[in-house]
mmCIF file of the N, C-alpha and C atoms, coordinates in Angstrom:
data_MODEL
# 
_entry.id   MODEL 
# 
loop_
_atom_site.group_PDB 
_atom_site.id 
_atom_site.type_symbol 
_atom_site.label_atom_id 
_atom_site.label_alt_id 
_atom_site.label_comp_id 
_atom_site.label_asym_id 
_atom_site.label_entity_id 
_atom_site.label_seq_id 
_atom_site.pdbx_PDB_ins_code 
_atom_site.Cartn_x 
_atom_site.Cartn_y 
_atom_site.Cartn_z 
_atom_site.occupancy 
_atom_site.B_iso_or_equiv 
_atom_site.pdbx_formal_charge 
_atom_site.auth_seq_id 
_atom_site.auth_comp_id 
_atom_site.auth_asym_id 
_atom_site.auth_atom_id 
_atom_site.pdbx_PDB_model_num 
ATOM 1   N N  . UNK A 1 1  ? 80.211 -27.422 127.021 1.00 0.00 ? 1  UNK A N  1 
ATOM 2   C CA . UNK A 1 1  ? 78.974 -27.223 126.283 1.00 0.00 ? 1  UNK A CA 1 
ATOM 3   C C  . UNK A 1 1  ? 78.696 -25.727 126.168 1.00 0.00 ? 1  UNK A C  1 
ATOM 4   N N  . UNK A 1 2  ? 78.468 -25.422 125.198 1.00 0.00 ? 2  UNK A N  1 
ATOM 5   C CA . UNK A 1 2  ? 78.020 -24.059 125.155 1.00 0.00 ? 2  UNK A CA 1 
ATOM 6   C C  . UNK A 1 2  ? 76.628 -23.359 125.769 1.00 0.00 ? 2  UNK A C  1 
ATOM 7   N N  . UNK A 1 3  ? 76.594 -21.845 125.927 1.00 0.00 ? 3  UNK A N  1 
ATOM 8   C CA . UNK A 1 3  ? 75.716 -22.027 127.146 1.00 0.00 ? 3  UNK A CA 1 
ATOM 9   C C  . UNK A 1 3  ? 74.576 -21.628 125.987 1.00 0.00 ? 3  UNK A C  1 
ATOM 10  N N  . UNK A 1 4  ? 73.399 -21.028 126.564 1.00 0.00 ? 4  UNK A N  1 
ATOM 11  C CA . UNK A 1 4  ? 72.099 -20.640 125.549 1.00 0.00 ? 4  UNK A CA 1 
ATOM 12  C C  . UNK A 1 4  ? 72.081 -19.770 124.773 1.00 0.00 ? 4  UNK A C  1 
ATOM 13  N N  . UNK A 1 5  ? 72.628 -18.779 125.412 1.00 0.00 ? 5  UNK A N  1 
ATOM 14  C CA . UNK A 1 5  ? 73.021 -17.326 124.595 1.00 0.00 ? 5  UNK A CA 1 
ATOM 15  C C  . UNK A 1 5  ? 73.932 -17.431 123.399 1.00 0.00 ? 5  UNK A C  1 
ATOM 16  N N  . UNK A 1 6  ? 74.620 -18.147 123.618 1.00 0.00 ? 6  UNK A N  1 
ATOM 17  C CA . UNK A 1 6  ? 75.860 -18.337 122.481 1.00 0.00 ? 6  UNK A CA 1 
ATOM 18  C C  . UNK A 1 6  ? 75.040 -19.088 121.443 1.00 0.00 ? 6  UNK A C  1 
ATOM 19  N N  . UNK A 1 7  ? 74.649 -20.277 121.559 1.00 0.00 ? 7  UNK A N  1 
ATOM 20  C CA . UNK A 1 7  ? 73.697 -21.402 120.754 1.00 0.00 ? 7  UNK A CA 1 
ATOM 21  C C  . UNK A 1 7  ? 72.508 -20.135 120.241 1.00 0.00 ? 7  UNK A C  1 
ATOM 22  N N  . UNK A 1 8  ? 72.333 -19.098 120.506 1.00 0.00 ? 8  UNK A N  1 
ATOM 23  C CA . UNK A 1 8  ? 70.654 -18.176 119.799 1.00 0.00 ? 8  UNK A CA 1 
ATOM 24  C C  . UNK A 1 8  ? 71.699 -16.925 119.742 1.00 0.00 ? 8  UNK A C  1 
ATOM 25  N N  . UNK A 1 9  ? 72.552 -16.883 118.863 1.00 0.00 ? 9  UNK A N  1 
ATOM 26  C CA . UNK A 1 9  ? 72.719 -15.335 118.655 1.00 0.00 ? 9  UNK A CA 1 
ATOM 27  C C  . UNK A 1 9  ? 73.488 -14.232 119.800 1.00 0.00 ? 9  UNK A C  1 
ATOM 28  N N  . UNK A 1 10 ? 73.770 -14.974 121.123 1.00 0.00 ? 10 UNK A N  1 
ATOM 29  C CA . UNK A 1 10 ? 74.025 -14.058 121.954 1.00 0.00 ? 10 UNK A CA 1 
ATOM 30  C C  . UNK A 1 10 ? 73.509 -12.640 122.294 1.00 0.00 ? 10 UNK A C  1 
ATOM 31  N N  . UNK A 1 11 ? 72.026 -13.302 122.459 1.00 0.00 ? 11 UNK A N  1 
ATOM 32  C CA . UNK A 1 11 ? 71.297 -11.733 122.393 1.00 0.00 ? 11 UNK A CA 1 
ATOM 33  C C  . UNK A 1 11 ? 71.443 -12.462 124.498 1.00 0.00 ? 11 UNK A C  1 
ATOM 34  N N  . UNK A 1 12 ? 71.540 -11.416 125.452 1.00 0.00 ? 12 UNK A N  1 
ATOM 35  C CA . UNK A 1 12 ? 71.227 -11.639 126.772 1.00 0.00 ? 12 UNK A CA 1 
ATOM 36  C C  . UNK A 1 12 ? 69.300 -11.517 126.771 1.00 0.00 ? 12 UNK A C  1 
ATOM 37  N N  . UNK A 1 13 ? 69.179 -12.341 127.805 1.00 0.00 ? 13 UNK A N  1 
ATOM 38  C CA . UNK A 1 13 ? 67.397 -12.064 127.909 1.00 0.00 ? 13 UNK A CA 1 
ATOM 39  C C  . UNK A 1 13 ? 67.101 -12.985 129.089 1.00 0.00 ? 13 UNK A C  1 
ATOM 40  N N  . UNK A 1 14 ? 66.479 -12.293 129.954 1.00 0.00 ? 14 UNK A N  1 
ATOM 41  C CA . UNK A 1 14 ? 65.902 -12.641 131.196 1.00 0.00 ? 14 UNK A CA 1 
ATOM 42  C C  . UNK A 1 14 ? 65.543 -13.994 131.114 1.00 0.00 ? 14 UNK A C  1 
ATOM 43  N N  . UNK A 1 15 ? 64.554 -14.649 129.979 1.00 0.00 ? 15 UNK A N  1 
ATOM 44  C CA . UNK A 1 15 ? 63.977 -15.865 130.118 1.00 0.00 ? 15 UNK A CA 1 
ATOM 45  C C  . UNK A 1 15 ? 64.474 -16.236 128.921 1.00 0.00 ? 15 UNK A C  1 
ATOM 46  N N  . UNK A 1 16 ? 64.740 -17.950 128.902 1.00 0.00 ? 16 UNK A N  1 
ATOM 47  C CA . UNK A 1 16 ? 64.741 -18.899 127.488 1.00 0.00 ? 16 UNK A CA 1 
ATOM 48  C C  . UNK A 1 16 ? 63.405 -19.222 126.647 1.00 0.00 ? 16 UNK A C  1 
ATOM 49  N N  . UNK A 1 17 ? 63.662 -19.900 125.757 1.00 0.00 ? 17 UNK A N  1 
ATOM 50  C CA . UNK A 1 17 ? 62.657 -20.204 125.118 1.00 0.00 ? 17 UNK A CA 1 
ATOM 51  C C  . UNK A 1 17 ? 63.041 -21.842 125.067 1.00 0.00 ? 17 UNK A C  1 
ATOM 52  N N  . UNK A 1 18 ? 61.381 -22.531 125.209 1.00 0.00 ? 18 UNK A N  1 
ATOM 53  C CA . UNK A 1 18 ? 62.062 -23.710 125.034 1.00 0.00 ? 18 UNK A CA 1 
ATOM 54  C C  . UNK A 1 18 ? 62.123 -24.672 123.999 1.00 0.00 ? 18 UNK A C  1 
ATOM 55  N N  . UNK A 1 19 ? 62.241 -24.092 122.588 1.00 0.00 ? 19 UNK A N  1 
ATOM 56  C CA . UNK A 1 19 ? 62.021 -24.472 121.703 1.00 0.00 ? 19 UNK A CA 1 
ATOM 57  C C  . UNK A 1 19 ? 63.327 -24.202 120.960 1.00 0.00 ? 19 UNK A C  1 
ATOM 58  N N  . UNK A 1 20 ? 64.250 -23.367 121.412 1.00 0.00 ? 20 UNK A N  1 
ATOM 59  C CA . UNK A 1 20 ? 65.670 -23.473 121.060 1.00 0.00 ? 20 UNK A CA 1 
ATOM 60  C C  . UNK A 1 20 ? 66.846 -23.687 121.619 1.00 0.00 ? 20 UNK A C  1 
ATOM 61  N N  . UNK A 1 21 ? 67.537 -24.430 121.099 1.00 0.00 ? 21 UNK A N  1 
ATOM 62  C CA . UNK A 1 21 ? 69.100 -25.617 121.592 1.00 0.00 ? 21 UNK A CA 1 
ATOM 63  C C  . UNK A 1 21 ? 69.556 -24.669 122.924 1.00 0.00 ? 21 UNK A C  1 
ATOM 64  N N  . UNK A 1 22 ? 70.060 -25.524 123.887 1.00 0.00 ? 22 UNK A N  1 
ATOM 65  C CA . UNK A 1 22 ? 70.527 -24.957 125.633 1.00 0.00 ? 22 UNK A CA 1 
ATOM 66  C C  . UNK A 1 22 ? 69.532 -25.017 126.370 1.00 0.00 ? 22 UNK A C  1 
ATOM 67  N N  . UNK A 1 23 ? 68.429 -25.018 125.748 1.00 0.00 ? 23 UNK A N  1 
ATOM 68  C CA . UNK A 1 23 ? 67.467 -24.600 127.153 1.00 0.00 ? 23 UNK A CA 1 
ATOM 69  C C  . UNK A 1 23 ? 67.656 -25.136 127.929 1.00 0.00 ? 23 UNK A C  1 
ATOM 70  N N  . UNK A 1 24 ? 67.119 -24.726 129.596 1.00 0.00 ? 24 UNK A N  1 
ATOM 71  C CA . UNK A 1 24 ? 67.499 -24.953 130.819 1.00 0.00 ? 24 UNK A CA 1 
ATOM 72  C C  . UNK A 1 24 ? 66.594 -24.812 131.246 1.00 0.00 ? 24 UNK A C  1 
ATOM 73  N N  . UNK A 1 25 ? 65.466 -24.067 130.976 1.00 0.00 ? 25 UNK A N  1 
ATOM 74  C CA . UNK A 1 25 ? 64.579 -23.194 132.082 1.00 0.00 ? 25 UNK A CA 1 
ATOM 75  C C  . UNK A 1 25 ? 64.008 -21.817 131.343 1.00 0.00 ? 25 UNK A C  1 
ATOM 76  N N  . UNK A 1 26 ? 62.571 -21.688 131.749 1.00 0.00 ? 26 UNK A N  1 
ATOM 77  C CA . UNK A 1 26 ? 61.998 -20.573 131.300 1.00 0.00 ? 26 UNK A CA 1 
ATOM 78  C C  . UNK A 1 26 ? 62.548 -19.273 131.942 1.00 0.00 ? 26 UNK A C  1 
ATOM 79  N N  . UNK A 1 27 ? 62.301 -19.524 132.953 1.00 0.00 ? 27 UNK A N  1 
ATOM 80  C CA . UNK A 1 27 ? 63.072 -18.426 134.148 1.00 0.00 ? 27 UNK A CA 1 
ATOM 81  C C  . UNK A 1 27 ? 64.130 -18.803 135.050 1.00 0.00 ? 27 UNK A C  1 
ATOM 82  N N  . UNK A 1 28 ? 65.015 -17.313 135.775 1.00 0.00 ? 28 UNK A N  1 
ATOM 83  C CA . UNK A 1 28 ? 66.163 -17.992 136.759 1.00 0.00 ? 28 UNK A CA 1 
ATOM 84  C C  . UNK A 1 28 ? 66.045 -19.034 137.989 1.00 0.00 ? 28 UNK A C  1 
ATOM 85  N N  . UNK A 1 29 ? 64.681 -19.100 137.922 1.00 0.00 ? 29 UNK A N  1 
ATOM 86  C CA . UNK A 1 29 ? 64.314 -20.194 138.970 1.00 0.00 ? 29 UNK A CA 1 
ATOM 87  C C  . UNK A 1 29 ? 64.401 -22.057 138.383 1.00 0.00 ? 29 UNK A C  1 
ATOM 88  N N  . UNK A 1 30 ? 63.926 -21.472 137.401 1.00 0.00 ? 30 UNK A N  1 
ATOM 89  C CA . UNK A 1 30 ? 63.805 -23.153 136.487 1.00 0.00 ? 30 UNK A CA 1 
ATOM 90  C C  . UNK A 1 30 ? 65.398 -23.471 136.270 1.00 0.00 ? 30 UNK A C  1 
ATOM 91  N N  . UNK A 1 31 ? 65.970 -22.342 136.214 1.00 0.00 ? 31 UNK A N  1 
ATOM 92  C CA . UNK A 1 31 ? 67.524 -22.785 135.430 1.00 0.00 ? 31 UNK A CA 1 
ATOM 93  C C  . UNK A 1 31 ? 68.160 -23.479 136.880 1.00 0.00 ? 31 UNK A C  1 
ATOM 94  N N  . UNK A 1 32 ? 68.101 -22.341 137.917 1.00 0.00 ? 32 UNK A N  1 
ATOM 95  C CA . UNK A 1 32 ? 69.008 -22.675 139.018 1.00 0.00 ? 32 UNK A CA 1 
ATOM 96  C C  . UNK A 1 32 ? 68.313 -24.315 139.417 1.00 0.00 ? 32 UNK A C  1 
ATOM 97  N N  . UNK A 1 33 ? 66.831 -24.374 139.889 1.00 0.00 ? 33 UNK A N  1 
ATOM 98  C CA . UNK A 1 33 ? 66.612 -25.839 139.782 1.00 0.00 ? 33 UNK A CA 1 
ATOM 99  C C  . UNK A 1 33 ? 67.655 -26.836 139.104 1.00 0.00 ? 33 UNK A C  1 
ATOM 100 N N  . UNK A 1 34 ? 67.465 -26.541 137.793 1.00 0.00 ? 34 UNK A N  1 
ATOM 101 C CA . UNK A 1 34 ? 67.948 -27.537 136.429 1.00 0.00 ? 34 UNK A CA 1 
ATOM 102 C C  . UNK A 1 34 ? 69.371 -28.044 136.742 1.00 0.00 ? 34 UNK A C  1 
ATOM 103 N N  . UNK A 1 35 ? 70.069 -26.782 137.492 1.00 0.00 ? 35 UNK A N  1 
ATOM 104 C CA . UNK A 1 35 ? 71.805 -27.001 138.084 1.00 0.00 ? 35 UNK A CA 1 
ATOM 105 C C  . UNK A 1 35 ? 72.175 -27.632 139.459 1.00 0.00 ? 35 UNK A C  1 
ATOM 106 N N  . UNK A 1 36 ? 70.835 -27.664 140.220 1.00 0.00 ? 36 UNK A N  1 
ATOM 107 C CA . UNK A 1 36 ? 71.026 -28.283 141.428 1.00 0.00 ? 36 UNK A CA 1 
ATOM 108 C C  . UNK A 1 36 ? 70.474 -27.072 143.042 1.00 0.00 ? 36 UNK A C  1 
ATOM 109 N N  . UNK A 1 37 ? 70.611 -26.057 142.328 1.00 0.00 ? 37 UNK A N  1 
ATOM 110 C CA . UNK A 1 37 ? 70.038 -24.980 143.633 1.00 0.00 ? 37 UNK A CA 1 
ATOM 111 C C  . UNK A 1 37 ? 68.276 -25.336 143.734 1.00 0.00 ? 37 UNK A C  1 
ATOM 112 N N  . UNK A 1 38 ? 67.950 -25.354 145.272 1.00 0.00 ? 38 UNK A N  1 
ATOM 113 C CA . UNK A 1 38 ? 67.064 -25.604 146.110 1.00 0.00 ? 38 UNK A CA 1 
ATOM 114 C C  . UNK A 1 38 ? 66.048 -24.641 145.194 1.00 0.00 ? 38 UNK A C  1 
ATOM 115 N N  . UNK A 1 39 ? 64.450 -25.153 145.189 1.00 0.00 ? 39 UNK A N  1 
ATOM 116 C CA . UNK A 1 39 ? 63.569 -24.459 144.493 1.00 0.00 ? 39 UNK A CA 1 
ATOM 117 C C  . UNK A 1 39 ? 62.838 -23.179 145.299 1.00 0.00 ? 39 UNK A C  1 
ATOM 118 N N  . UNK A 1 40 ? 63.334 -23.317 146.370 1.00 0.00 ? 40 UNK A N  1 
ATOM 119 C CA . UNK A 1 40 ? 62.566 -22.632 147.372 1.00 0.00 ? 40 UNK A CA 1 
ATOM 120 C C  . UNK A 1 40 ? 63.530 -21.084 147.467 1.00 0.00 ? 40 UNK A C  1 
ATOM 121 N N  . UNK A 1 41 ? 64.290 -20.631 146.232 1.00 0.00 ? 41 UNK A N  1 
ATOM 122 C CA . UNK A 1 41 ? 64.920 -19.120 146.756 1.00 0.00 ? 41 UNK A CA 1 
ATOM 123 C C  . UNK A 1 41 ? 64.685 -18.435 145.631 1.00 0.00 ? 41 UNK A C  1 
ATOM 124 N N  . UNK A 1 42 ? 64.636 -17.268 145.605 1.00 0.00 ? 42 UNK A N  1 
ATOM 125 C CA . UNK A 1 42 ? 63.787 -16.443 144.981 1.00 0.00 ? 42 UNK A CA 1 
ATOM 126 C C  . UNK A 1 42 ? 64.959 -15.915 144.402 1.00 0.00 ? 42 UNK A C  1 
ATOM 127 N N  . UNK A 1 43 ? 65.276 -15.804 142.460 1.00 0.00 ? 43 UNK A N  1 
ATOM 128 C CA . UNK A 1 43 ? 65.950 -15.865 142.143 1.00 0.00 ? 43 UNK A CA 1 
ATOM 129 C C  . UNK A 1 43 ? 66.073 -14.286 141.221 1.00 0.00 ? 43 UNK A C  1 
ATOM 130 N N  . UNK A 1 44 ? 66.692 -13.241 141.447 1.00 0.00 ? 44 UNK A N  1 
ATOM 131 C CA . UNK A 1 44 ? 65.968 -12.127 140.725 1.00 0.00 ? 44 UNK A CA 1 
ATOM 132 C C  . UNK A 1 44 ? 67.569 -12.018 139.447 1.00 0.00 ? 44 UNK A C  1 
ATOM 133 N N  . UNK A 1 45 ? 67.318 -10.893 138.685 1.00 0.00 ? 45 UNK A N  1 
ATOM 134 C CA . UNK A 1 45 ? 68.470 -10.492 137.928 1.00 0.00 ? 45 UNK A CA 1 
ATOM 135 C C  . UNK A 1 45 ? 68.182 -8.953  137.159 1.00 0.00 ? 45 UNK A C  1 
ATOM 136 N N  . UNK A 1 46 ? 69.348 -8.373  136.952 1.00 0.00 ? 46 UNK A N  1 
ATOM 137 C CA . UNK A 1 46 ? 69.203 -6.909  135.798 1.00 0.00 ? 46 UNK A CA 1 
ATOM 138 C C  . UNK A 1 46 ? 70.464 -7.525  134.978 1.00 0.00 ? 46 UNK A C  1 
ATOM 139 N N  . UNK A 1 47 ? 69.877 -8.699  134.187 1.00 0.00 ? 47 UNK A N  1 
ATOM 140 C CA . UNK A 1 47 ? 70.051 -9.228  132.974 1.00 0.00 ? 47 UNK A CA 1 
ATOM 141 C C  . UNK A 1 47 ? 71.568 -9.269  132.451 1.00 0.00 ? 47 UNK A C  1 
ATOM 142 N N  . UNK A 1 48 ? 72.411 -8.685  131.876 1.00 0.00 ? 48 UNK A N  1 
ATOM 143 C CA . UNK A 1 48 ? 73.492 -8.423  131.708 1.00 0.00 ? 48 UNK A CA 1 
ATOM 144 C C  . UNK A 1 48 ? 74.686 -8.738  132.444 1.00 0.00 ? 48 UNK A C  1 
ATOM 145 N N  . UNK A 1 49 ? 74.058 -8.018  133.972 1.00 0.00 ? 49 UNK A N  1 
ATOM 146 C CA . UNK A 1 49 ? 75.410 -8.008  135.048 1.00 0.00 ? 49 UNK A CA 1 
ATOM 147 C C  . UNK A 1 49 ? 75.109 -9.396  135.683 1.00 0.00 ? 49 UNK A C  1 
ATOM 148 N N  . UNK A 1 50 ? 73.887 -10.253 135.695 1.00 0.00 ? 50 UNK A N  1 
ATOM 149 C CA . UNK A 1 50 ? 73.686 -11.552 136.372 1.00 0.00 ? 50 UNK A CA 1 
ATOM 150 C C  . UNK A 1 50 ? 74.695 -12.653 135.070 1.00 0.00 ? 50 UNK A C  1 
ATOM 151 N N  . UNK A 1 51 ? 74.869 -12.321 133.931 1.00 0.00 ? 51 UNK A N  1 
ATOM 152 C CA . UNK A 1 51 ? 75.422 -13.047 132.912 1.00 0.00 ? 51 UNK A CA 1 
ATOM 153 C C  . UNK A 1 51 ? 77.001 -13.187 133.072 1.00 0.00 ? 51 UNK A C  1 
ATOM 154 N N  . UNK A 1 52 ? 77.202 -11.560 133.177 1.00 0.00 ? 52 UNK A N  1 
ATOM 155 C CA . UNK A 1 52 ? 78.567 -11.550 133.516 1.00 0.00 ? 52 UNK A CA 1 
ATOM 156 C C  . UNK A 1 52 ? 78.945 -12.323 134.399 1.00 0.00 ? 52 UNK A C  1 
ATOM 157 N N  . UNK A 1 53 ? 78.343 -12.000 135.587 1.00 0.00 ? 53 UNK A N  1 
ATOM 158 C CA . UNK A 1 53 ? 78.668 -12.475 136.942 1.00 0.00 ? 53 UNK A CA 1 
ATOM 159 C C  . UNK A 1 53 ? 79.261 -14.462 136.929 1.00 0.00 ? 53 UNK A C  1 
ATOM 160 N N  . UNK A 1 54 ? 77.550 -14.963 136.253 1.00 0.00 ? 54 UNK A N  1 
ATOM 161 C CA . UNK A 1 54 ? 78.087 -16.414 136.138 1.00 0.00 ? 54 UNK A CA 1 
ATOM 162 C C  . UNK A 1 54 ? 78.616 -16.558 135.299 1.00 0.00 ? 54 UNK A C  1 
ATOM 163 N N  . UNK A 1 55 ? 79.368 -15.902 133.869 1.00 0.00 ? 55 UNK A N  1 
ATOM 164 C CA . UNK A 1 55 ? 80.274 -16.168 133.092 1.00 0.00 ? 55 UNK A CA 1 
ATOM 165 C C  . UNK A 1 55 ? 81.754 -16.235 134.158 1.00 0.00 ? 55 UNK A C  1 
ATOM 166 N N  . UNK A 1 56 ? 81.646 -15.483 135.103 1.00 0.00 ? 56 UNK A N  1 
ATOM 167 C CA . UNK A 1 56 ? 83.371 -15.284 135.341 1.00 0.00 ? 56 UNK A CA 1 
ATOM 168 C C  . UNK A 1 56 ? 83.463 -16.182 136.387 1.00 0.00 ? 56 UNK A C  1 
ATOM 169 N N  . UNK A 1 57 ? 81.954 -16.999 137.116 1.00 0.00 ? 57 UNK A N  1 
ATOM 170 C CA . UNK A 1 57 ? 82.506 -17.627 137.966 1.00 0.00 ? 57 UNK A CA 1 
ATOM 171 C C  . UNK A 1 57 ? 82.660 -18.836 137.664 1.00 0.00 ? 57 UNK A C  1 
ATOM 172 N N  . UNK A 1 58 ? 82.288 -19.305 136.041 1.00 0.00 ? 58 UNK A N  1 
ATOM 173 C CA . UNK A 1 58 ? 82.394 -21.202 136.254 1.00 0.00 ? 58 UNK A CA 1 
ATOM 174 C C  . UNK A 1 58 ? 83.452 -21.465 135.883 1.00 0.00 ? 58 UNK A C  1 
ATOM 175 N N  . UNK A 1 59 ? 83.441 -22.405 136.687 1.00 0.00 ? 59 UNK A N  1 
ATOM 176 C CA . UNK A 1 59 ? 84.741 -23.429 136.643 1.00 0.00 ? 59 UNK A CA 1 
ATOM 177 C C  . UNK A 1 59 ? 85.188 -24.596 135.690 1.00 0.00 ? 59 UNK A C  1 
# 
């Protein structure tokens, strides 16, 4: 499935919108919820390098 960024233009951006195709989550907290991580950890990012990061790690 393609992820959100790709589905809107591939612009990177801290939060989704939830009114366009992928959404997951307003913020990295709603997303990680949405995938199965515990609600209780405090989820931060500098946008770009958090993208990269989970681009290279899924499986």
């Amino acid at each position: 499935m393609p992820d959100y960024q790709a589905q809107n233009g591939g612009l990177i951006t801290d939060t989704e919108d939830s009114s366009k195709v992928g959404f997951t989550g307003a913020t990295y907290t709603d997303r990680a919820v949405h995938f199965g991580f515990p609600g209780s950890q405090t989820v931060t990012s500098s946008g770009a390098a958090l993208a990269t990061t989970a681009k290279r790690n899924v499986v």
